[in-house]
TIMI-2910 file (N, C-alpha, C, CB; in pm, 1 decimal, decimal comma, always signed):
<rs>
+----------+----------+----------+----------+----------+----------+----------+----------+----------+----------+----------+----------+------+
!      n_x !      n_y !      n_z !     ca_x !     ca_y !     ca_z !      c_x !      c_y !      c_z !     cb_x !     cb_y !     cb_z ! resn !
+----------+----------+----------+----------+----------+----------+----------+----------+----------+----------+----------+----------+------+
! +11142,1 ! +10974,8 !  +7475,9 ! +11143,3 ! +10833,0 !  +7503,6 ! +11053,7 ! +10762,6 !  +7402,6 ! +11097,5 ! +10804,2 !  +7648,5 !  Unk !
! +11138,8 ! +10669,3 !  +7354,9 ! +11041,4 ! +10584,3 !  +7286,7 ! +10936,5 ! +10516,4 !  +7281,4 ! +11067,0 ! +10534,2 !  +7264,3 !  Unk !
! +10806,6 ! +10460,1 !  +7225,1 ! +10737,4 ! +10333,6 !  +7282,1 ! +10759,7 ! +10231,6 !  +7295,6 ! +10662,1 ! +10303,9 !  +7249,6 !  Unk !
! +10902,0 ! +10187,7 !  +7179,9 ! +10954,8 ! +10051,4 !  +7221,8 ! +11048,3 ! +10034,3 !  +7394,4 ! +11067,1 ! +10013,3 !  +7083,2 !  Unk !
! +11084,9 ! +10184,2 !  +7415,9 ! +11175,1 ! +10163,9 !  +7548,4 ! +11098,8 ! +10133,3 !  +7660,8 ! +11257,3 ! +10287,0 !  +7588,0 !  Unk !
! +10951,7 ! +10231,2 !  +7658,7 ! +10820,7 ! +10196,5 !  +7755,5 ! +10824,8 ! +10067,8 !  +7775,0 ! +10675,3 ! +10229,2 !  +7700,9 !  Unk !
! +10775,9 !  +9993,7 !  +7664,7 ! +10723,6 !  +9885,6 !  +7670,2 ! +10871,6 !  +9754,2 !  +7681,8 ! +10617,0 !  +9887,0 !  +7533,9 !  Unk !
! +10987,7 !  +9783,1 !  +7669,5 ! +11046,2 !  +9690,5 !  +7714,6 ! +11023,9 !  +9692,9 !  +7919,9 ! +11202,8 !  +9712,3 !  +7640,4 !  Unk !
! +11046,0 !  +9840,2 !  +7894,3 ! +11036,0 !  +9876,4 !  +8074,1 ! +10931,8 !  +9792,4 !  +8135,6 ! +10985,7 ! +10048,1 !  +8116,1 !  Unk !
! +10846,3 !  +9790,5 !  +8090,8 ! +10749,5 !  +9677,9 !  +8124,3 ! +10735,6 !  +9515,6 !  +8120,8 ! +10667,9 !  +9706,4 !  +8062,7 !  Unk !
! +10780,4 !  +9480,4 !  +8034,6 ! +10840,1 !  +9350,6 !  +8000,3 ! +10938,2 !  +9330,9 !  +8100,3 ! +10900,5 !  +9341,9 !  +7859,3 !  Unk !
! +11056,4 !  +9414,4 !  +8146,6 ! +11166,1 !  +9391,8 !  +8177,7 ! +11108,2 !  +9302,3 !  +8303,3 ! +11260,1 !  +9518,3 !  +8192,3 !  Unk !
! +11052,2 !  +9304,6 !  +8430,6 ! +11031,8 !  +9256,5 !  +8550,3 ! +11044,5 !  +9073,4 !  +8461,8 ! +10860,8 !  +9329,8 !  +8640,7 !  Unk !
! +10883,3 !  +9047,9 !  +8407,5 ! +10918,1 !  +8945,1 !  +8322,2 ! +11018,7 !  +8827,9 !  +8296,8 ! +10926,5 !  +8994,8 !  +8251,1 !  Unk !
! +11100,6 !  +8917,2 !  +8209,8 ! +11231,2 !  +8858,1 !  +8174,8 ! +11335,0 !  +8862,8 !  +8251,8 ! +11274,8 !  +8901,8 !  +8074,1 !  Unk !
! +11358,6 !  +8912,4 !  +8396,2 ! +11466,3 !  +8953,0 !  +8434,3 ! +11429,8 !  +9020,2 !  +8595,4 ! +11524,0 !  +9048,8 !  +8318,0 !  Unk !
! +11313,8 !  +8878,4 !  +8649,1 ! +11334,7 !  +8935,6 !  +8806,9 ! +11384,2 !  +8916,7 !  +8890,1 ! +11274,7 !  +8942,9 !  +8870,5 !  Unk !
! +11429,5 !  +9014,0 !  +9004,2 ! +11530,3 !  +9002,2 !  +9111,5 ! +11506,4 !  +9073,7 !  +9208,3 ! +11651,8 !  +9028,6 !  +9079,8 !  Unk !
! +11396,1 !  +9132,1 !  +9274,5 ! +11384,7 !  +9151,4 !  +9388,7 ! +11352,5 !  +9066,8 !  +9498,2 ! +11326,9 !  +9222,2 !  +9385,2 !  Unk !
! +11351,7 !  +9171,4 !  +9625,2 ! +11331,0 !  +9051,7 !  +9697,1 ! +11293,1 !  +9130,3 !  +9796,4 ! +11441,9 !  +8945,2 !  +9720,3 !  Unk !
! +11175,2 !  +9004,1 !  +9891,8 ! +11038,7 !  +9069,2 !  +9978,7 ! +11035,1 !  +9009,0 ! +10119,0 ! +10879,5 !  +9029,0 !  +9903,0 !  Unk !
! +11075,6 !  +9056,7 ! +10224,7 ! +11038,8 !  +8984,9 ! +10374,2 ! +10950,2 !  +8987,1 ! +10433,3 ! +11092,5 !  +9007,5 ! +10464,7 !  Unk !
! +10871,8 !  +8935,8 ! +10534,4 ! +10776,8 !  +8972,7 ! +10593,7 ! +10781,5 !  +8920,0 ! +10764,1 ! +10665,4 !  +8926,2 ! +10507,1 !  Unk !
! +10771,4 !  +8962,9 ! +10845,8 ! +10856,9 !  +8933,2 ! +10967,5 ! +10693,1 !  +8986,8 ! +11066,7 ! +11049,3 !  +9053,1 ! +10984,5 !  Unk !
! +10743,6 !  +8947,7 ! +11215,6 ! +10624,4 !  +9027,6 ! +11276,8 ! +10731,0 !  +9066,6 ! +11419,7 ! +10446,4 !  +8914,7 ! +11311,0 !  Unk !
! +10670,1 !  +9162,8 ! +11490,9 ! +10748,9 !  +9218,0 ! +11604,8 ! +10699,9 !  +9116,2 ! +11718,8 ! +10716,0 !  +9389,1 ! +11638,8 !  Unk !
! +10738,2 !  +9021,3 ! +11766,6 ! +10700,4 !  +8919,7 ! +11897,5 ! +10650,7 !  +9042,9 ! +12067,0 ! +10900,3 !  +8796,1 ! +11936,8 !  Unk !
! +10672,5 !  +9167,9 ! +12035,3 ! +10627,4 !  +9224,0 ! +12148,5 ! +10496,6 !  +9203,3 ! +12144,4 ! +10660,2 !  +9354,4 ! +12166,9 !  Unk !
! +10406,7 !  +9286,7 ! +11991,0 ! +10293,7 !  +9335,4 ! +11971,4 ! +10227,2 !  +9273,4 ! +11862,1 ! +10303,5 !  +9461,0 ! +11959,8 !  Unk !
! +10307,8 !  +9200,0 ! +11814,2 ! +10244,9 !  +9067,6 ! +11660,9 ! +10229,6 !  +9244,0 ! +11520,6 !  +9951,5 !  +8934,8 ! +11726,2 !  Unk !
! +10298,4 !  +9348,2 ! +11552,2 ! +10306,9 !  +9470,5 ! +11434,4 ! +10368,8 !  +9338,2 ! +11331,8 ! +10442,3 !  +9649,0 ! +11473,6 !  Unk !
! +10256,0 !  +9336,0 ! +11185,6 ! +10371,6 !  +9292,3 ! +11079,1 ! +10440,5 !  +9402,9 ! +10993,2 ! +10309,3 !  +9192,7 ! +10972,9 !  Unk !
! +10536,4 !  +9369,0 ! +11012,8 ! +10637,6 !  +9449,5 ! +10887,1 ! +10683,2 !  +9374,6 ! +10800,6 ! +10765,8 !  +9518,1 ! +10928,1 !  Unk !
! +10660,4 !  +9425,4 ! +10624,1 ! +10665,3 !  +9421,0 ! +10549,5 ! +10810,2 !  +9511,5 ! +10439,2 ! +10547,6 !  +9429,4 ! +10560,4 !  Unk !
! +10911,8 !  +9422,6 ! +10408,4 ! +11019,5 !  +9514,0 ! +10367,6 ! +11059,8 !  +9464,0 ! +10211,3 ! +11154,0 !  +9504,3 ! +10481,9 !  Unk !
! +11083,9 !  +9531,1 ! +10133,1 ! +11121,7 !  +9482,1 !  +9986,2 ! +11243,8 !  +9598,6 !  +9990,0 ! +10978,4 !  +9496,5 !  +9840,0 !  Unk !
! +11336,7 !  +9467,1 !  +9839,2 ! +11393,2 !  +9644,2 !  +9770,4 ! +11412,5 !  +9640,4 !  +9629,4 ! +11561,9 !  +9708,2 !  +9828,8 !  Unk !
! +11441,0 !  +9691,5 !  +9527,0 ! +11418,1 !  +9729,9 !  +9379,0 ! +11534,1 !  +9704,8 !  +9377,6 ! +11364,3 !  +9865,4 !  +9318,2 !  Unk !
! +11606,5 !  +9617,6 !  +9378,0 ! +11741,5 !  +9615,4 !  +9304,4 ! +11722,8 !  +9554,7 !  +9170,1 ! +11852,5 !  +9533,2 !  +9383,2 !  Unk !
! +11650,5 !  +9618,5 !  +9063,6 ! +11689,6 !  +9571,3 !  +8943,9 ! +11790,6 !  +9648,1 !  +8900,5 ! +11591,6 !  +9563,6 !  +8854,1 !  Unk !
! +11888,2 !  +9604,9 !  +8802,9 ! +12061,9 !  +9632,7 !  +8739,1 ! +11986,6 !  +9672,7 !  +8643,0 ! +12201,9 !  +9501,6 !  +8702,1 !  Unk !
! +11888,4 !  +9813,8 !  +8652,2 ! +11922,7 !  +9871,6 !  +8519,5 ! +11911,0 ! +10021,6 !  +8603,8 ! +11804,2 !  +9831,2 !  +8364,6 !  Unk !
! +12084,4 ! +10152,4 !  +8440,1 ! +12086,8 ! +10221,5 !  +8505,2 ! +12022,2 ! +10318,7 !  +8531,2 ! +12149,5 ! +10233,1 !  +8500,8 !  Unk !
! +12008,8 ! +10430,9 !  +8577,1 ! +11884,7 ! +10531,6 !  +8634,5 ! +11769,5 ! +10468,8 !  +8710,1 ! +11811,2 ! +10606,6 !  +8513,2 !  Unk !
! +11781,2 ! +10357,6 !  +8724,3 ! +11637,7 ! +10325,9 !  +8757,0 ! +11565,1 ! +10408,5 !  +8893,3 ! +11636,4 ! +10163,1 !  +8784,4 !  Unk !
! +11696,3 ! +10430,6 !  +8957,3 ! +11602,2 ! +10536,7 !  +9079,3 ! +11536,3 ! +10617,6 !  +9069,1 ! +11648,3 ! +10605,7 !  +9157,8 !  Unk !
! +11634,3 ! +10699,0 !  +8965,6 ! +11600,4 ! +10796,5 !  +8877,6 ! +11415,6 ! +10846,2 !  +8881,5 ! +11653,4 ! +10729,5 !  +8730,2 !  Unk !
! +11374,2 ! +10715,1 !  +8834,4 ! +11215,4 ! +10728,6 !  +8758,9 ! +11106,3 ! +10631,0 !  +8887,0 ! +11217,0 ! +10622,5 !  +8547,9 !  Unk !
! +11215,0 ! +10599,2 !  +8973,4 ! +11114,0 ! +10532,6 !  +9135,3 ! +11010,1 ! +10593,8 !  +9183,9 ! +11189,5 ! +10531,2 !  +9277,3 !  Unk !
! +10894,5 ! +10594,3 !  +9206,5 ! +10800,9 ! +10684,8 !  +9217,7 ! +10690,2 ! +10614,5 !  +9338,0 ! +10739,7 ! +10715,9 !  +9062,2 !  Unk !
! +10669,3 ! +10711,3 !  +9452,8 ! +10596,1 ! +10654,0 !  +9567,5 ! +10449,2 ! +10740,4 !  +9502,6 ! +10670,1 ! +10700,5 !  +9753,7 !  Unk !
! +10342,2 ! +10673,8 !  +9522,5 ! +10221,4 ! +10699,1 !  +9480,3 ! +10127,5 ! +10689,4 !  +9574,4 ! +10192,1 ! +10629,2 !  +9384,9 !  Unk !
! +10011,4 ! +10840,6 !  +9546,4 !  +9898,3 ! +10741,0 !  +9638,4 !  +9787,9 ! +10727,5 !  +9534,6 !  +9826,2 ! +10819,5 !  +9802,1 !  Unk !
!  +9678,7 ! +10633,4 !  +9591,4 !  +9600,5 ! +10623,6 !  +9493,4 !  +9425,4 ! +10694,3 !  +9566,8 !  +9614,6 ! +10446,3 !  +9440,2 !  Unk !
!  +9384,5 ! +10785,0 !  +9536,4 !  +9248,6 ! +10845,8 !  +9635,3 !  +9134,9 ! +10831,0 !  +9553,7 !  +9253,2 ! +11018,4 !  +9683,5 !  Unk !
!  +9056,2 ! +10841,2 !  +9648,1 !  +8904,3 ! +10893,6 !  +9587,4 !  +8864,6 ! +11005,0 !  +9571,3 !  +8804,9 ! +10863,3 !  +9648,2 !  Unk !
!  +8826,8 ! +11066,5 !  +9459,0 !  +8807,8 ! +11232,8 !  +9454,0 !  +8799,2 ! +11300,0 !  +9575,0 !  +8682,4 ! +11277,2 !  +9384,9 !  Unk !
!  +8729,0 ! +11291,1 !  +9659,3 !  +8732,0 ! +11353,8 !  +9832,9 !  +8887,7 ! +11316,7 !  +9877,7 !  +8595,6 ! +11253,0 !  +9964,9 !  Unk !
!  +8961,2 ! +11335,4 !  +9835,6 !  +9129,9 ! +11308,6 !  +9842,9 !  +9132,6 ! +11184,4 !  +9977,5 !  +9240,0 ! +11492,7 !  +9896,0 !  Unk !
!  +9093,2 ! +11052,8 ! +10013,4 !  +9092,9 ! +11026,6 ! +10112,5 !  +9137,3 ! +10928,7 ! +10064,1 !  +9004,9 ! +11039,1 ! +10187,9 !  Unk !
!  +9232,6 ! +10845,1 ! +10100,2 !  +9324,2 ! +10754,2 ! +10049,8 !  +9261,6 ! +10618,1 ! +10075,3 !  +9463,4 ! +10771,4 ! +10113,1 !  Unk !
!  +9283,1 ! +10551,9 !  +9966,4 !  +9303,1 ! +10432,8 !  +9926,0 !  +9382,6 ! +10344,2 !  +9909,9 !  +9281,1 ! +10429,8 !  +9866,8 !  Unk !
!  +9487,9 ! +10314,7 !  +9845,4 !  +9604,1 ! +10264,3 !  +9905,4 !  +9727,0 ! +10325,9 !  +9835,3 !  +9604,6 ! +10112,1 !  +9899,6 !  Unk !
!  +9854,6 ! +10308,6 !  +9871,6 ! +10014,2 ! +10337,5 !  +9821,7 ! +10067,1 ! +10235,2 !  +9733,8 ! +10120,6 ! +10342,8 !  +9945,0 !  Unk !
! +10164,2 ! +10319,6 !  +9675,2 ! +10251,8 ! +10210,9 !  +9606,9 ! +10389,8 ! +10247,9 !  +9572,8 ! +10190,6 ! +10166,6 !  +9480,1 !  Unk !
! +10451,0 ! +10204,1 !  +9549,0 ! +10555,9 ! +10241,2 !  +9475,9 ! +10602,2 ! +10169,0 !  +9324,5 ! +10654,0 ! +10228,5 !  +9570,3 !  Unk !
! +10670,1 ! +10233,8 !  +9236,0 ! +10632,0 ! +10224,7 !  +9089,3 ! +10767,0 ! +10293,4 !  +9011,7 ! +10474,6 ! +10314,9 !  +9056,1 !  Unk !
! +10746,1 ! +10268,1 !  +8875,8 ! +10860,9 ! +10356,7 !  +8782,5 ! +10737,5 ! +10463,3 !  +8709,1 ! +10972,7 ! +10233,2 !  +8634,1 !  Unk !
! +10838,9 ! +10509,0 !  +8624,7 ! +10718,1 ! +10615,5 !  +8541,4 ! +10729,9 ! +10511,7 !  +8423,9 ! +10766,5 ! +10820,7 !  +8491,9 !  Unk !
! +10624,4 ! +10558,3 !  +8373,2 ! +10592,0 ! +10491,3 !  +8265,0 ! +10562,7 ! +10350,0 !  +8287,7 ! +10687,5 ! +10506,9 !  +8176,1 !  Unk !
! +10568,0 ! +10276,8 !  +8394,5 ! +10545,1 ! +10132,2 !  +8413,3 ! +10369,1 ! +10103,7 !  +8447,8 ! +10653,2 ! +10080,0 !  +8549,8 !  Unk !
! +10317,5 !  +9990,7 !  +8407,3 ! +10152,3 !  +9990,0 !  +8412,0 ! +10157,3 !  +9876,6 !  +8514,1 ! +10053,1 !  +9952,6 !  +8250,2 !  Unk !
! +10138,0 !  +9897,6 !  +8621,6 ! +10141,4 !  +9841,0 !  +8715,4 ! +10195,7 !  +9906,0 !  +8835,9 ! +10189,2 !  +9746,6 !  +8684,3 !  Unk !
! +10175,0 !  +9823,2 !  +8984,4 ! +10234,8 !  +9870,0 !  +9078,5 ! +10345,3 !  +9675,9 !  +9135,8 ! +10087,0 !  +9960,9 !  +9198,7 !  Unk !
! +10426,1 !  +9690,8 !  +9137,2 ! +10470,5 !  +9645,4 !  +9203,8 ! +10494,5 !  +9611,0 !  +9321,6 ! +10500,5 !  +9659,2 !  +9180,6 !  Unk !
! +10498,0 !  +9697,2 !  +9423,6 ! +10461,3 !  +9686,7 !  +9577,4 ! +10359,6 !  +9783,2 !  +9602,9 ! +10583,5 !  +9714,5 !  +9677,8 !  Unk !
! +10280,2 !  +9736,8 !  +9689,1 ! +10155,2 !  +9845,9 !  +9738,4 ! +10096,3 !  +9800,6 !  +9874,6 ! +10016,5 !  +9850,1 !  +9622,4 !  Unk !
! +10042,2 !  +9891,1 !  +9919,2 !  +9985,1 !  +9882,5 ! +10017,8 !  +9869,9 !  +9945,7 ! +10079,9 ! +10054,4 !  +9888,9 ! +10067,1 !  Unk !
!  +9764,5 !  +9921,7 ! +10163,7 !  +9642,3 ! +10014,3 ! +10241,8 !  +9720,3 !  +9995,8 ! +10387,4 !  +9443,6 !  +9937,7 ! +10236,5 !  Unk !
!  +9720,0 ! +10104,9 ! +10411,4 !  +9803,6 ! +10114,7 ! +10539,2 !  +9695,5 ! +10045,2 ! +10667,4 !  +9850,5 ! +10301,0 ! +10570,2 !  Unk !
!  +9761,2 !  +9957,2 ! +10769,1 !  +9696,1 !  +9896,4 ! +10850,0 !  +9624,6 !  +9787,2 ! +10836,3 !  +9641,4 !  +9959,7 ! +10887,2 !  Unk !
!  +9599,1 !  +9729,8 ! +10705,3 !  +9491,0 !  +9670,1 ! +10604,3 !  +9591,6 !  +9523,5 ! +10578,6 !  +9452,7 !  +9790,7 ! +10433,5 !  Unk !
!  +9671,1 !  +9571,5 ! +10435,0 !  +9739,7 !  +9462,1 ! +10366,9 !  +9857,9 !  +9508,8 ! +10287,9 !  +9645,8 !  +9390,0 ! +10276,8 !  Unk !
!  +9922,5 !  +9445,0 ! +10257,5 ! +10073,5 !  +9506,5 ! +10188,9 ! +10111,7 !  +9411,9 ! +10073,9 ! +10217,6 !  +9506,7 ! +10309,1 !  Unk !
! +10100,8 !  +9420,1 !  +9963,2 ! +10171,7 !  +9339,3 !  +9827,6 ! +10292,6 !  +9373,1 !  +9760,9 ! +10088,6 !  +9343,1 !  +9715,8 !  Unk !
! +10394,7 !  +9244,1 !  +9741,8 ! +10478,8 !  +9258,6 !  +9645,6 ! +10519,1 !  +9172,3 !  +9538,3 ! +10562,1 !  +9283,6 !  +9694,6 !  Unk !
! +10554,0 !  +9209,4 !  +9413,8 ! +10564,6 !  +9129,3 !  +9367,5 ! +10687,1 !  +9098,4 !  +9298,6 ! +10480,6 !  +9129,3 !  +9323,1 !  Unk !
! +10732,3 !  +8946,2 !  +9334,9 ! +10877,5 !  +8930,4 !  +9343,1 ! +10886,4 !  +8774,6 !  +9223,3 ! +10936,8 !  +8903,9 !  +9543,6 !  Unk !
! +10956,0 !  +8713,2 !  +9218,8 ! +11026,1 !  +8616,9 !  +9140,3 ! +11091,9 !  +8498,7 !  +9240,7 ! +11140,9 !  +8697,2 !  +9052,9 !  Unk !
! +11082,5 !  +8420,8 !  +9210,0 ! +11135,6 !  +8287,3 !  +9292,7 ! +11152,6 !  +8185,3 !  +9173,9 ! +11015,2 !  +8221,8 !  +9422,2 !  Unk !
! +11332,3 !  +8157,9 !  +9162,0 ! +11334,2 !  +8066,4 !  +9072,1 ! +11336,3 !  +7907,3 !  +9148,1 ! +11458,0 !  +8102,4 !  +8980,5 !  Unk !
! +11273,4 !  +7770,3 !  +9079,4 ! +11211,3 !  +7657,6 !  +9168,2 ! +11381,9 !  +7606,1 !  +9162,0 ! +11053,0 !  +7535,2 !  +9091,3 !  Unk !
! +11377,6 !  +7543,8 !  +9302,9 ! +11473,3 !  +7448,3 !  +9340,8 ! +11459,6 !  +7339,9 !  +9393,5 ! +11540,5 !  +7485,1 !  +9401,8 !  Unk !
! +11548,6 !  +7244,3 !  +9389,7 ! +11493,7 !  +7131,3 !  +9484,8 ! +11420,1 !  +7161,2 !  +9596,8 ! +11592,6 !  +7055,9 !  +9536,4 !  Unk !
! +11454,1 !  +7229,0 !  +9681,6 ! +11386,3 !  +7264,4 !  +9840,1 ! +11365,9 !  +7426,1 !  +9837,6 ! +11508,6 !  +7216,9 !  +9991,2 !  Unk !
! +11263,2 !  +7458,6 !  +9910,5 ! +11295,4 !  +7619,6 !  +9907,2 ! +11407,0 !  +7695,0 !  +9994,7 ! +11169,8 !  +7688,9 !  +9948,5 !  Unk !
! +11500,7 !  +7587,8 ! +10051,5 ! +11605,7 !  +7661,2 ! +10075,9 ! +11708,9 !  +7574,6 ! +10020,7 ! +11620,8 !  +7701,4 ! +10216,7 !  Unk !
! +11697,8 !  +7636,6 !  +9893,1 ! +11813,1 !  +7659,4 !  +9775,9 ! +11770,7 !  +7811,1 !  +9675,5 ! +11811,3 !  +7493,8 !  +9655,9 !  Unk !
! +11650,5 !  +7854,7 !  +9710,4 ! +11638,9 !  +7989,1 !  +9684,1 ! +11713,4 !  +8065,3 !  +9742,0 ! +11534,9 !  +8031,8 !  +9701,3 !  Unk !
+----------+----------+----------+----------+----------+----------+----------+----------+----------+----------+----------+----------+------+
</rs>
C-alpha cells in the first residue's frame, strides 16, 4: 500500500461524508443508546473496519472505538457507561429538517 493511498484514506471522511449517528433513550429506564453506521461507498472498506480498545498498561480499559487500518483517528468511540462519540457530516439547509 502506498502513502499516497493512506493518506487519501484519511482525507477521504473530509471530502466525502456520509454517515449517519442516532441517539435515542429507552422511556422505561432513561438507558441512552447510541447507534451509527459506516456506509462510506468505498470498496473493501469492511474489509479494514477495526473495533479497538484503548488500555492502560495494567490492561484496564479506557475507552473503544471503532476505526479503519491505517486511518489516524477514531471516528466513533466510546467509555462504556461514561460517553459515546461520533463523528458525522451534516450538510446546512434551510431548516434542519431538510437534512
Amino acid at each position: 500500500t502506498s502513502t499516497g493511498l493512506i493518506l487519501l484514506l484519511n482525507l477521504y471522511y473530509d471530502l466525502q461524508a456520509a454517515c449517519t449517528s442516532i441517539v435515542a433513550t429507552t422511556p422505561a429506564n432513561g438507558a441512552v443508546w447510541h447507534g451509527r453506521n459506516l456506509d462510506f461507498d468505498i470498496p473493501n472498506l469492511q474489509a479494514i473496519t477495526l473495533n479497538v480498545n484503548f488500555t492502560k498498561d495494567n490492561g484496564e480499559l479506557l475507552y473503544q472505538g471503532t476505526t479503519y487500518a491505517a486511518y489516524i483517528g477514531v471516528p466513533t468511540g466510546m467509555k462504556p457507561g461514561v460517553f459515546s462519540i461520533s463523528q458525522d457530516a451534516r450538510t446546512p439547509g434551510d431548516s434542519p429538517w431538510d437534512n
